[in-house]
PyMOL Python script that loads the backbone (N, CA, C, O; Angstrom):
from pymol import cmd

cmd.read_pdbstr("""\
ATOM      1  N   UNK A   1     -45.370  -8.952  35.633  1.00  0.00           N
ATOM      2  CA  UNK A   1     -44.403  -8.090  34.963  1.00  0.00           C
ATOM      3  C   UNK A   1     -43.196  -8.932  34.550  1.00  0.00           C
ATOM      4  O   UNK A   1     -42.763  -9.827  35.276  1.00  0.00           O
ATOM      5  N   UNK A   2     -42.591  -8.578  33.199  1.00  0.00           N
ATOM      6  CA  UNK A   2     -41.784  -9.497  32.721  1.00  0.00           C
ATOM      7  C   UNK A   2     -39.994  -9.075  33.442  1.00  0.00           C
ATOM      8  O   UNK A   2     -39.496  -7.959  33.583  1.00  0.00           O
ATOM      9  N   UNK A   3     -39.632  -9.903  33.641  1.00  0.00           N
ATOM     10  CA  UNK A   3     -38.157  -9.644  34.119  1.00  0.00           C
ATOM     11  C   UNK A   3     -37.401  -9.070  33.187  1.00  0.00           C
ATOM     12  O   UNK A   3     -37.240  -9.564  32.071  1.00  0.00           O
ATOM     13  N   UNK A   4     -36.774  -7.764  33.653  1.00  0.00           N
ATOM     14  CA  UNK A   4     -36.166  -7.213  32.474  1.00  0.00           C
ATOM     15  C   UNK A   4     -34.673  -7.087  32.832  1.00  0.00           C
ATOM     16  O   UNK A   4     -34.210  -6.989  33.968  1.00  0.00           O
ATOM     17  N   UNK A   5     -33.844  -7.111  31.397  1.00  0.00           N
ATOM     18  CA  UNK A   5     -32.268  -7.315  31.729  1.00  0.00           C
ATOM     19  C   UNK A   5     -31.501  -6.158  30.826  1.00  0.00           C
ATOM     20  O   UNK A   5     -32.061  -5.305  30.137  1.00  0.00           O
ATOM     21  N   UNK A   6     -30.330  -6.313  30.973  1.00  0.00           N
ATOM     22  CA  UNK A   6     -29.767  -4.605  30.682  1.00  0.00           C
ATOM     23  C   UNK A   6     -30.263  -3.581  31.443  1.00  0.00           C
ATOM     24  O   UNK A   6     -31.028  -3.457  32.399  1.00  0.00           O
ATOM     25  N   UNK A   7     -29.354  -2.630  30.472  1.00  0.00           N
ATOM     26  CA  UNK A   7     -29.676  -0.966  31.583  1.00  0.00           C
ATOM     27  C   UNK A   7     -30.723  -0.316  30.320  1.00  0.00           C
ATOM     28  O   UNK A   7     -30.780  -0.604  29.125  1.00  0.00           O
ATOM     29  N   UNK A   8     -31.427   0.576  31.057  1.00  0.00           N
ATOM     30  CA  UNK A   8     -32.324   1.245  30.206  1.00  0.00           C
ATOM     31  C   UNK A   8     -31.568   2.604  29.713  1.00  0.00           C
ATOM     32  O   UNK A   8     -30.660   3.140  30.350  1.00  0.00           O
ATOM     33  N   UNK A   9     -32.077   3.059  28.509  1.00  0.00           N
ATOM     34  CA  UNK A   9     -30.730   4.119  27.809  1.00  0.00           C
ATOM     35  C   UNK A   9     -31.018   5.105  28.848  1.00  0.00           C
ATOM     36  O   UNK A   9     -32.011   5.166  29.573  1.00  0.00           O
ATOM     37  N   UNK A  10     -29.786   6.021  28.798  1.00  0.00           N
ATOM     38  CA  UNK A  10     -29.929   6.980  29.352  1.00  0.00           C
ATOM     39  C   UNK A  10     -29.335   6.847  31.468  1.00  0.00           C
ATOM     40  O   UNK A  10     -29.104   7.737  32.286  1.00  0.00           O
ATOM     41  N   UNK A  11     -29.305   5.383  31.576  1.00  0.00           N
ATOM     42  CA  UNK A  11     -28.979   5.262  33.398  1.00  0.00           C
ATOM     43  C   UNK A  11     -27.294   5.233  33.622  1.00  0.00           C
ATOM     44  O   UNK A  11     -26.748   5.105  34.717  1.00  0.00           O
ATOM     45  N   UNK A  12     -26.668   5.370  32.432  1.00  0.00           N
ATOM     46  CA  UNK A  12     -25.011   5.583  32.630  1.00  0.00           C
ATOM     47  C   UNK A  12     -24.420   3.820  33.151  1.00  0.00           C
ATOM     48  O   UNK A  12     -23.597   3.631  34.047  1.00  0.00           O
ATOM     49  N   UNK A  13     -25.108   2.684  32.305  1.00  0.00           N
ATOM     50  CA  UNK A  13     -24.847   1.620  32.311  1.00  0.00           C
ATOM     51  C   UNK A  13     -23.587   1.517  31.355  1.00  0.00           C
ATOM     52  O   UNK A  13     -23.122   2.315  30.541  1.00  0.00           O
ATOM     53  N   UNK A  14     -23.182   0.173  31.771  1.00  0.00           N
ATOM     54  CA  UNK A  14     -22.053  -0.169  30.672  1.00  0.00           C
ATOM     55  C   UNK A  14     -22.314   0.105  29.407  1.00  0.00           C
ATOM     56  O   UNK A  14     -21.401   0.480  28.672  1.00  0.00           O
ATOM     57  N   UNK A  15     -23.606  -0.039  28.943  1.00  0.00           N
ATOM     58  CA  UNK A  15     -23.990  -0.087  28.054  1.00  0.00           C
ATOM     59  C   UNK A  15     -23.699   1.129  27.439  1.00  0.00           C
ATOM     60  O   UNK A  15     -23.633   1.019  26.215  1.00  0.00           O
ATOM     61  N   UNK A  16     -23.488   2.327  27.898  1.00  0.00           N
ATOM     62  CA  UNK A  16     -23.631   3.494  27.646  1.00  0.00           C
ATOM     63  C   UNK A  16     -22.062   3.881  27.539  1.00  0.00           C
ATOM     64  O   UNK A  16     -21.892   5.028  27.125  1.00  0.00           O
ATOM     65  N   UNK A  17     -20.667   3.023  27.880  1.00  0.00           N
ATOM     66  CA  UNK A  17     -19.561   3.018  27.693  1.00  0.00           C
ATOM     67  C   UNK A  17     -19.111   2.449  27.048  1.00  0.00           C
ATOM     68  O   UNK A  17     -18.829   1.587  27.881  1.00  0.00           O
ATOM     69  N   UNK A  18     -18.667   2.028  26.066  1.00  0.00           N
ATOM     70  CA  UNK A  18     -17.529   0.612  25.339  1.00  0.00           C
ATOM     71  C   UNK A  18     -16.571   0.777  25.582  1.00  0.00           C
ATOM     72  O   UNK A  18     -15.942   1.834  25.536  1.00  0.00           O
ATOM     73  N   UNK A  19     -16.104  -0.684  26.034  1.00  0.00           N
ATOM     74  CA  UNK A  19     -15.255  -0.476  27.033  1.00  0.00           C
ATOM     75  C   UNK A  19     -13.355  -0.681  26.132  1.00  0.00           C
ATOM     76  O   UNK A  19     -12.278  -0.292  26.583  1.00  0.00           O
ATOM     77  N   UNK A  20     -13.677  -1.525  24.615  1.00  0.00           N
ATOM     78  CA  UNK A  20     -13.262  -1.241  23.583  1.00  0.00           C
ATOM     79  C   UNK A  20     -12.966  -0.005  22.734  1.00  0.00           C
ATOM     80  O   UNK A  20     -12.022   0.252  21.986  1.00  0.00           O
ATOM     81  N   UNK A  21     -13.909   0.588  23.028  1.00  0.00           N
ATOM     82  CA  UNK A  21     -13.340   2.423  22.393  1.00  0.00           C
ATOM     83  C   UNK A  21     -11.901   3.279  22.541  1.00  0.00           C
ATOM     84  O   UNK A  21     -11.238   3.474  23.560  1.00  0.00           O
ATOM     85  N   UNK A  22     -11.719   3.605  21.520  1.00  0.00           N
ATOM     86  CA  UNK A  22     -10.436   4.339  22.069  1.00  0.00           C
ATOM     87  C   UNK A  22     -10.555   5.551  21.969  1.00  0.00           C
ATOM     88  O   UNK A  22     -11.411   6.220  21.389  1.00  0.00           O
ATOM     89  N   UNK A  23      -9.392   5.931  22.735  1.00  0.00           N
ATOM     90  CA  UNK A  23      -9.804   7.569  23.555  1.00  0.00           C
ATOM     91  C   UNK A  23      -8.978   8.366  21.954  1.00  0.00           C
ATOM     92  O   UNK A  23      -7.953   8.186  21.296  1.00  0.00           O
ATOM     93  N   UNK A  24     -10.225   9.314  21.925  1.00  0.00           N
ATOM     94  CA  UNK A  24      -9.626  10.114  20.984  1.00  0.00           C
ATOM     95  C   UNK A  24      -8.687  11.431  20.851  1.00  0.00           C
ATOM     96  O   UNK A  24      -9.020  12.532  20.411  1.00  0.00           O
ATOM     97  N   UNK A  25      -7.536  11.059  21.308  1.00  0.00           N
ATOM     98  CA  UNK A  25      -6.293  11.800  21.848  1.00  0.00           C
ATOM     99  C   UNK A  25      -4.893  11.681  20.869  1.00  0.00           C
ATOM    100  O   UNK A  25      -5.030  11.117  19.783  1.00  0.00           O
ATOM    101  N   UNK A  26      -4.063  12.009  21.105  1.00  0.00           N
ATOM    102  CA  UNK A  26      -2.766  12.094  20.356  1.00  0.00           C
ATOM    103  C   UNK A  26      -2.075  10.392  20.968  1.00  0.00           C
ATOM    104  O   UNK A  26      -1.400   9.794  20.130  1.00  0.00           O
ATOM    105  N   UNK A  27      -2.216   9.871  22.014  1.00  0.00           N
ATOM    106  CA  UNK A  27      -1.898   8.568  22.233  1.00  0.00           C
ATOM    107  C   UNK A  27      -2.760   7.543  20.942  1.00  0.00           C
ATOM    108  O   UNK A  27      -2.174   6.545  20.523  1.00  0.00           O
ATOM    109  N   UNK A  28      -3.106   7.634  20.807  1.00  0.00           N
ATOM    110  CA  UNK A  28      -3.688   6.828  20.035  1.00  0.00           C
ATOM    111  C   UNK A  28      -3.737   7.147  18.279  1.00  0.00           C
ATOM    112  O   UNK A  28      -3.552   6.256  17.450  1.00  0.00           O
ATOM    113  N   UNK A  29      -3.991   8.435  17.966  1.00  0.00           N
ATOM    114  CA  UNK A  29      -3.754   9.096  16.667  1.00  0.00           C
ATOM    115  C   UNK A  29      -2.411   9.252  15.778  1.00  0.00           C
ATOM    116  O   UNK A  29      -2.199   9.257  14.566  1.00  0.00           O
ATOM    117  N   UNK A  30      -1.540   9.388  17.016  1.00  0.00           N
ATOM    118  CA  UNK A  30      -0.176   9.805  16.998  1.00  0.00           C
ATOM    119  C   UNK A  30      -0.062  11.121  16.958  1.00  0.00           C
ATOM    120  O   UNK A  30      -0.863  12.055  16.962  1.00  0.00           O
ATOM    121  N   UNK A  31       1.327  10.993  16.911  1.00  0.00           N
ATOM    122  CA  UNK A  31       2.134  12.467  16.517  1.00  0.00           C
ATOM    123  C   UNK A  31       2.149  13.156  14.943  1.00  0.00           C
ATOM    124  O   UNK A  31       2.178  12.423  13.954  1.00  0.00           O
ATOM    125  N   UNK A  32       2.133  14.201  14.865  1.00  0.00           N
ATOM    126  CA  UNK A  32       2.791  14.637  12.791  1.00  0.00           C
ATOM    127  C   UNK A  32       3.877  14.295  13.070  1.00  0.00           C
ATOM    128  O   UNK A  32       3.905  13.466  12.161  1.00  0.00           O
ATOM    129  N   UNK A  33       5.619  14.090  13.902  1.00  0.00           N
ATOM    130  CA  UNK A  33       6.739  14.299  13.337  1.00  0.00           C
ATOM    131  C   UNK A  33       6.955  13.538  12.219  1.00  0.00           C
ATOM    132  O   UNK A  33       7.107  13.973  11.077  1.00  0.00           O
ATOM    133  N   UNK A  34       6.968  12.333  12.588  1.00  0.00           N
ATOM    134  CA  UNK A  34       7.219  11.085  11.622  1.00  0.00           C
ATOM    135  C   UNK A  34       7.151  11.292   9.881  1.00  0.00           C
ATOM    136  O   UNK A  34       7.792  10.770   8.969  1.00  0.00           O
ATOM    137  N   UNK A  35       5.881  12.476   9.914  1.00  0.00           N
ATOM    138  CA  UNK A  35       5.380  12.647   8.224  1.00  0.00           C
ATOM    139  C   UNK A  35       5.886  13.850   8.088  1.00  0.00           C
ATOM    140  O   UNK A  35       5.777  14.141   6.897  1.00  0.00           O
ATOM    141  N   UNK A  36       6.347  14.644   8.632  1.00  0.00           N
ATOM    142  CA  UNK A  36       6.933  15.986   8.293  1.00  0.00           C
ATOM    143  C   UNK A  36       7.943  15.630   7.426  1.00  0.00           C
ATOM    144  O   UNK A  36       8.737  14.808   7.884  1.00  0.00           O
ATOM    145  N   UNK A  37       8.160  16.066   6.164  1.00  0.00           N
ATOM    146  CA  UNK A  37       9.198  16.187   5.192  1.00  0.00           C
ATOM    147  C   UNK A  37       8.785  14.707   3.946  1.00  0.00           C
ATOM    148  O   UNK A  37       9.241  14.214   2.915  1.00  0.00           O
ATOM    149  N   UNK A  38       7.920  14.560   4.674  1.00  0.00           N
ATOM    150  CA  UNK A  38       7.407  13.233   3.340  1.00  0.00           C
ATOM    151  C   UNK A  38       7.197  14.208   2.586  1.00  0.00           C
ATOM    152  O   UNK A  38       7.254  15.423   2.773  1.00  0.00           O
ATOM    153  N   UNK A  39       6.710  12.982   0.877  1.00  0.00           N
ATOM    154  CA  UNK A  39       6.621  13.657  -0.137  1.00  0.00           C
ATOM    155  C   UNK A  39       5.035  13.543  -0.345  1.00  0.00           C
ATOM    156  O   UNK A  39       4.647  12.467   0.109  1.00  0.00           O
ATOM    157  N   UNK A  40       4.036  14.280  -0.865  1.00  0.00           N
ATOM    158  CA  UNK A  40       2.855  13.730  -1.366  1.00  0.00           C
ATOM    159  C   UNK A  40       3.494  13.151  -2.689  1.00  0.00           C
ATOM    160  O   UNK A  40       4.511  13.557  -3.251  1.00  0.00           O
ATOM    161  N   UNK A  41       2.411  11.791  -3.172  1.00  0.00           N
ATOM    162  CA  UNK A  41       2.210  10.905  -4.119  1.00  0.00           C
ATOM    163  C   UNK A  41       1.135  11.225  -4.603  1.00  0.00           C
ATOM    164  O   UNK A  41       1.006  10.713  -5.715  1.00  0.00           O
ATOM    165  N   UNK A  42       0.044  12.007  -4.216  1.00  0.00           N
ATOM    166  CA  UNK A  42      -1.217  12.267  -4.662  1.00  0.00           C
ATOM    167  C   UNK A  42      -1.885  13.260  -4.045  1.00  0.00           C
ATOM    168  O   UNK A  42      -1.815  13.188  -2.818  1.00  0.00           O
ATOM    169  N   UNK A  43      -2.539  14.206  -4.493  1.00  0.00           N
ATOM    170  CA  UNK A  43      -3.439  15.008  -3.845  1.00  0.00           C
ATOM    171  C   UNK A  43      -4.253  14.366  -2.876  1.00  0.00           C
ATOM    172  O   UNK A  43      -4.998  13.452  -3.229  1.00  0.00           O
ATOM    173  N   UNK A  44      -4.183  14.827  -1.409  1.00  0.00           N
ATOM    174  CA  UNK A  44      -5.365  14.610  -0.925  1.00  0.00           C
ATOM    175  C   UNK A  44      -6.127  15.634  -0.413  1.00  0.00           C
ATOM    176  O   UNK A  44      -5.541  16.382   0.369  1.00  0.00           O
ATOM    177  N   UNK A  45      -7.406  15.883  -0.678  1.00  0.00           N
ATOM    178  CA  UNK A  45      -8.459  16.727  -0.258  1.00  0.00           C
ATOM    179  C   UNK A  45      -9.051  17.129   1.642  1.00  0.00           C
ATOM    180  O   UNK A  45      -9.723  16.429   2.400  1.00  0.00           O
ATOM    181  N   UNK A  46      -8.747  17.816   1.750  1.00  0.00           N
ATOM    182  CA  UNK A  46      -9.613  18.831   3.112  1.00  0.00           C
ATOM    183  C   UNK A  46     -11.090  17.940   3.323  1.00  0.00           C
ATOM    184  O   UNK A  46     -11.331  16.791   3.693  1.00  0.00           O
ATOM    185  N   UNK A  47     -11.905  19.066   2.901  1.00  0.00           N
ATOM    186  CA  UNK A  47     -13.329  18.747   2.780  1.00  0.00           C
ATOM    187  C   UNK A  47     -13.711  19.371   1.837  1.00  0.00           C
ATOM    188  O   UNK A  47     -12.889  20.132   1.328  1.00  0.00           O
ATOM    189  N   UNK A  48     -14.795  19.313   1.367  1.00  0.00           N
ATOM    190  CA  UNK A  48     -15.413  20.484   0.033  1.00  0.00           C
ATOM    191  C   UNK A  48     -14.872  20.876  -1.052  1.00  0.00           C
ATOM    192  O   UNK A  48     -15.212  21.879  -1.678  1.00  0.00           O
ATOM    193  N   UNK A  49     -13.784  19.929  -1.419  1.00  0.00           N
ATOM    194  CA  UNK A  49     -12.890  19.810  -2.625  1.00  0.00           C
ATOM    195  C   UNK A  49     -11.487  20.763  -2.203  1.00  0.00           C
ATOM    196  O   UNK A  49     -10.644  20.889  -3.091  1.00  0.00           O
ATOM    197  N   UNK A  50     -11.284  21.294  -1.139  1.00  0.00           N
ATOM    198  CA  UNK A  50     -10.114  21.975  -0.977  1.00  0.00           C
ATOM    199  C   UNK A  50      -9.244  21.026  -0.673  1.00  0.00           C
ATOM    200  O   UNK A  50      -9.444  20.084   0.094  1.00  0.00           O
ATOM    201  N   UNK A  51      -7.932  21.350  -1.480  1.00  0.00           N
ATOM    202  CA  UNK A  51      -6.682  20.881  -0.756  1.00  0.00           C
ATOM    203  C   UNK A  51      -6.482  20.801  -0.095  1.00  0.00           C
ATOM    204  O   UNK A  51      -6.830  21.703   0.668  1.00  0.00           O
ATOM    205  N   UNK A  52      -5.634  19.584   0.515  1.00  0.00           N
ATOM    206  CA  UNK A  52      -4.895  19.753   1.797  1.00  0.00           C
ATOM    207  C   UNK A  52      -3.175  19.784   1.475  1.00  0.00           C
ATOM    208  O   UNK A  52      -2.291  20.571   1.816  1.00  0.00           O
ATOM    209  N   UNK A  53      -3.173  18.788   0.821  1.00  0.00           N
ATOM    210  CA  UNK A  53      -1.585  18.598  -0.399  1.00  0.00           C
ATOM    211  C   UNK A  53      -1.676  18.444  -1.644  1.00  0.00           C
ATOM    212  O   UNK A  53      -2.792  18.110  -2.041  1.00  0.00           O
ATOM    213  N   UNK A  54      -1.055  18.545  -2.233  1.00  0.00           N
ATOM    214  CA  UNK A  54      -1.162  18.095  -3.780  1.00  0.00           C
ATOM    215  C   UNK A  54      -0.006  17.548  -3.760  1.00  0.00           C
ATOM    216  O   UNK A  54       0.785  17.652  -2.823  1.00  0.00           O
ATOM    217  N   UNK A  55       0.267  16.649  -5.239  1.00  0.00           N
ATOM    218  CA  UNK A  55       1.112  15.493  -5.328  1.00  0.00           C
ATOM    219  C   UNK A  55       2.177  16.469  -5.734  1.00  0.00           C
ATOM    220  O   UNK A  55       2.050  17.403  -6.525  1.00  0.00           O
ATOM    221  N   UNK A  56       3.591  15.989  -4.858  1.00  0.00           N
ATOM    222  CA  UNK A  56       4.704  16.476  -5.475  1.00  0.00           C
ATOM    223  C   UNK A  56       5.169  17.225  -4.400  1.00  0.00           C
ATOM    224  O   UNK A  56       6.382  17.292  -4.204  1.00  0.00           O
ATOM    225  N   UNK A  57       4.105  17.996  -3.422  1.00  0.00           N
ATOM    226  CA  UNK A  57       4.306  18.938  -2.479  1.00  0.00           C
ATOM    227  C   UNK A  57       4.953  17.996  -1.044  1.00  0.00           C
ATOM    228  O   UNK A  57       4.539  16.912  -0.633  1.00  0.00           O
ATOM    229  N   UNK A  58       6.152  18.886  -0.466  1.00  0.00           N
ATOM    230  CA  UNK A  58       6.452  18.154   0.979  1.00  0.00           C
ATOM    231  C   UNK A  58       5.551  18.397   2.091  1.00  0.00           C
ATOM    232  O   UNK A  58       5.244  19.570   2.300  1.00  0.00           O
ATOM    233  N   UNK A  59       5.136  17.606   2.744  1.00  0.00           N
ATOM    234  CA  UNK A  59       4.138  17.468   4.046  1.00  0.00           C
ATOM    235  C   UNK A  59       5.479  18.398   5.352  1.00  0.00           C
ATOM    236  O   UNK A  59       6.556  18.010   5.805  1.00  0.00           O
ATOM    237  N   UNK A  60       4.649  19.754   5.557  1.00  0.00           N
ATOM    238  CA  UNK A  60       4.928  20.840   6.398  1.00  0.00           C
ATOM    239  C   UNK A  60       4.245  20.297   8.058  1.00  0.00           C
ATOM    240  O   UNK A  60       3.242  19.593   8.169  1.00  0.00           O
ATOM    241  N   UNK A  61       5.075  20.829   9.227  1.00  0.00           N
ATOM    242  CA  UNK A  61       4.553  20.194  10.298  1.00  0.00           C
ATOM    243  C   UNK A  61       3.112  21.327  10.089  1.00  0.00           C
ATOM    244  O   UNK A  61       2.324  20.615  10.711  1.00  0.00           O
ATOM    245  N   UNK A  62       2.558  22.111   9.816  1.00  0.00           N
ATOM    246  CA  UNK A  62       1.418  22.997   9.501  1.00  0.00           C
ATOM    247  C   UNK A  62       0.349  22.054   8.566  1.00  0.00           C
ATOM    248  O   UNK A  62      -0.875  21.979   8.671  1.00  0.00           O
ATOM    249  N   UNK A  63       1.281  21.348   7.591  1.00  0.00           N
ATOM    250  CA  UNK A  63      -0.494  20.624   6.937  1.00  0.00           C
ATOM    251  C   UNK A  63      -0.469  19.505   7.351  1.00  0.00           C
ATOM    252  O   UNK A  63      -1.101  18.716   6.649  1.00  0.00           O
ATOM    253  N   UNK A  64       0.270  18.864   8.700  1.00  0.00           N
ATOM    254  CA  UNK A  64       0.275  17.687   9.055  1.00  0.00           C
ATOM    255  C   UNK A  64      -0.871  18.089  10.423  1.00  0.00           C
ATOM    256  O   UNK A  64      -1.876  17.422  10.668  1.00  0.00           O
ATOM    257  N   UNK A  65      -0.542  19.016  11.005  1.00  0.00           N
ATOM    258  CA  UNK A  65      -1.479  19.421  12.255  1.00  0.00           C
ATOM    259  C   UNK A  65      -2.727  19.937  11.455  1.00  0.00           C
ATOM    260  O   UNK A  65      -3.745  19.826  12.139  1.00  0.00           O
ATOM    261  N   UNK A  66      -2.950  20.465  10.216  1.00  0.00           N
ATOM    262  CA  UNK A  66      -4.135  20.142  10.077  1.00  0.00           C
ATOM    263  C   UNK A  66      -4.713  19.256   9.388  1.00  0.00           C
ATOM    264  O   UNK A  66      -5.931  19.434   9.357  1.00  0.00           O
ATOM    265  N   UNK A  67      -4.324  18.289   8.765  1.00  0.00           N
ATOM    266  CA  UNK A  67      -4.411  16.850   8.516  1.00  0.00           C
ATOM    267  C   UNK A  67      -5.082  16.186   9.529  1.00  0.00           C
ATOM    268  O   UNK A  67      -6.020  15.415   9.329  1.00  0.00           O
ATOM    269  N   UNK A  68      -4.608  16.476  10.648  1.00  0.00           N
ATOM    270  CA  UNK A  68      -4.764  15.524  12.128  1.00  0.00           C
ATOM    271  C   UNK A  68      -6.076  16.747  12.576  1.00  0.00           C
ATOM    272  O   UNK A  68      -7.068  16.176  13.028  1.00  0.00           O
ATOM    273  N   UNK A  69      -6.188  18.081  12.521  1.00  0.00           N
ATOM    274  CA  UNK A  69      -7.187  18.497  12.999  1.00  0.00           C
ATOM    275  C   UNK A  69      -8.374  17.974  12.134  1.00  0.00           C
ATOM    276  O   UNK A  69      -9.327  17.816  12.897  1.00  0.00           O
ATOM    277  N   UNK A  70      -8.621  17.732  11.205  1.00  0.00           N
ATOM    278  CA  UNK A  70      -9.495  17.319  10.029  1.00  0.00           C
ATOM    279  C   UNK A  70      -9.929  16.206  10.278  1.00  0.00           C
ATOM    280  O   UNK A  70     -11.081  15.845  10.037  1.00  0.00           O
ATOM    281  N   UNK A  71      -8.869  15.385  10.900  1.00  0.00           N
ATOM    282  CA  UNK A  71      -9.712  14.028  10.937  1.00  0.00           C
ATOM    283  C   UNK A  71      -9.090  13.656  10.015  1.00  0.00           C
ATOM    284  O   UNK A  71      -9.307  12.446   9.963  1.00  0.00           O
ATOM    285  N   UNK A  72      -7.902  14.149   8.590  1.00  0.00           N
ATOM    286  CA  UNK A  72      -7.571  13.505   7.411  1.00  0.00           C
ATOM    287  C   UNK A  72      -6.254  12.807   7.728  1.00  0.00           C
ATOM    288  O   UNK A  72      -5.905  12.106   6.779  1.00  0.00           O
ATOM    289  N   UNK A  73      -5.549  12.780   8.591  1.00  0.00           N
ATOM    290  CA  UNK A  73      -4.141  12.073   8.943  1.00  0.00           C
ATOM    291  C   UNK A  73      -3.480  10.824   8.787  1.00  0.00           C
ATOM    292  O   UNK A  73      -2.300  10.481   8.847  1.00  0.00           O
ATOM    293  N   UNK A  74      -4.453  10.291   8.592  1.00  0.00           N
ATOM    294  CA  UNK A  74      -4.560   8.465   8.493  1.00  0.00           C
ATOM    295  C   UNK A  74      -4.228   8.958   6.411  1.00  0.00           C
ATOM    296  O   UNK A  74      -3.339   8.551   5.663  1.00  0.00           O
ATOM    297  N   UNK A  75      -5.157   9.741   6.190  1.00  0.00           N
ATOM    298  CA  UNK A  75      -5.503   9.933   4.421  1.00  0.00           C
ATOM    299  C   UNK A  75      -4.149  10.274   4.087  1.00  0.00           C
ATOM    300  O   UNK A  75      -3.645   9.576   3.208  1.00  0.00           O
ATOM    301  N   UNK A  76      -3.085  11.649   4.838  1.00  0.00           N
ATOM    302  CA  UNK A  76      -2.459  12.141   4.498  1.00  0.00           C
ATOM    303  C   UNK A  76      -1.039  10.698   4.541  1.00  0.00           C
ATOM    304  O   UNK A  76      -0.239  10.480   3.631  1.00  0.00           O
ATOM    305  N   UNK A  77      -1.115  10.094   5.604  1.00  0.00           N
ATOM    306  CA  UNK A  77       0.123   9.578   5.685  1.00  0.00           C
ATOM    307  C   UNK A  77       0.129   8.524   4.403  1.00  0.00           C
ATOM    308  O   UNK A  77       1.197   8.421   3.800  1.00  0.00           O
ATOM    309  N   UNK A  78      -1.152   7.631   3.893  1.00  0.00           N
ATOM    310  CA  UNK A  78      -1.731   7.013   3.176  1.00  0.00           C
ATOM    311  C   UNK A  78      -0.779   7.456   1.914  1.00  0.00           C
ATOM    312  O   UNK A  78       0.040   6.739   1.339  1.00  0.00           O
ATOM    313  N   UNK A  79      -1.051   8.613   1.679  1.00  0.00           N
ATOM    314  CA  UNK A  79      -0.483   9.285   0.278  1.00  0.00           C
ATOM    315  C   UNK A  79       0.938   9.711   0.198  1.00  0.00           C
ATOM    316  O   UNK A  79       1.307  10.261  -0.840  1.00  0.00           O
ATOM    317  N   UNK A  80       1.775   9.524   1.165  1.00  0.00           N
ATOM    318  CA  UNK A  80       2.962  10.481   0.812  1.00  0.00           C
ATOM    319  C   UNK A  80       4.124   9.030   0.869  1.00  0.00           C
ATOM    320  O   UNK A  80       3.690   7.886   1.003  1.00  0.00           O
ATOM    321  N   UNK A  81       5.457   9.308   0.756  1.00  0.00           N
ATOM    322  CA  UNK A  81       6.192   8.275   1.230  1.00  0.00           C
ATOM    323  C   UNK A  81       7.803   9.434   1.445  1.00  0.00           C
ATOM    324  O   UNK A  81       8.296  10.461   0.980  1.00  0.00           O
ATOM    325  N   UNK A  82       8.048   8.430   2.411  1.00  0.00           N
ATOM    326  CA  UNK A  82      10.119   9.299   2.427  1.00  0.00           C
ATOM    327  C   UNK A  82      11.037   9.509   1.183  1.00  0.00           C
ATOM    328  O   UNK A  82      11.691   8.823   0.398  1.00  0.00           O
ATOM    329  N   UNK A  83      10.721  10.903   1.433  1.00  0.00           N
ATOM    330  CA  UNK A  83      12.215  11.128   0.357  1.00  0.00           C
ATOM    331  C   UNK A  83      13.119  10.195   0.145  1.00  0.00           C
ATOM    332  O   UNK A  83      14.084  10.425  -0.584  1.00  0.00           O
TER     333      UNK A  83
END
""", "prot")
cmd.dss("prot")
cmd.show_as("cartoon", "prot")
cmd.util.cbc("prot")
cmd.orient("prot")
């Protein structure tokens, strides 16, 4: 029988953790305050072609928390800049 190395999937080996990953939490994502009262520069989209901002519109702590619920937050801050 051949000597075998690693963990086999499924035994809760390292392998099965990275130990590089980051925890997907508000420590790491951040906060909305920072973008509250920016300006959009460009529409950016939800999912399925819906809005999330359109250009011209101020970033509300409401489309910043759902920006960040979406997964789009990184997109939203991307697009806007300070008054």
């Amino acid at each position: 029988m051949p000597h075998e190395t690693g963990t086999r999937a499924g035994t809760g080996g390292t392998a099965a953790q990275d130990s590089n990953a980051l925890p997907n939490d508000d420590s790491v994502i951040g906060h909305v305050e920072p973008i509250i009262g920016r300006v959009a520069q460009r529409d950016v989209q939800a999912y399925f072609g819906f809005p999330l901002i359109r250009k011209g519109e101020t970033v509300t702590r409401e489309t910043a928390e759902r920006a960040q619920n979406l997964g789009r937050l990184f997109e939203l801050i991307a697009a806007t800049e300070e008054p």
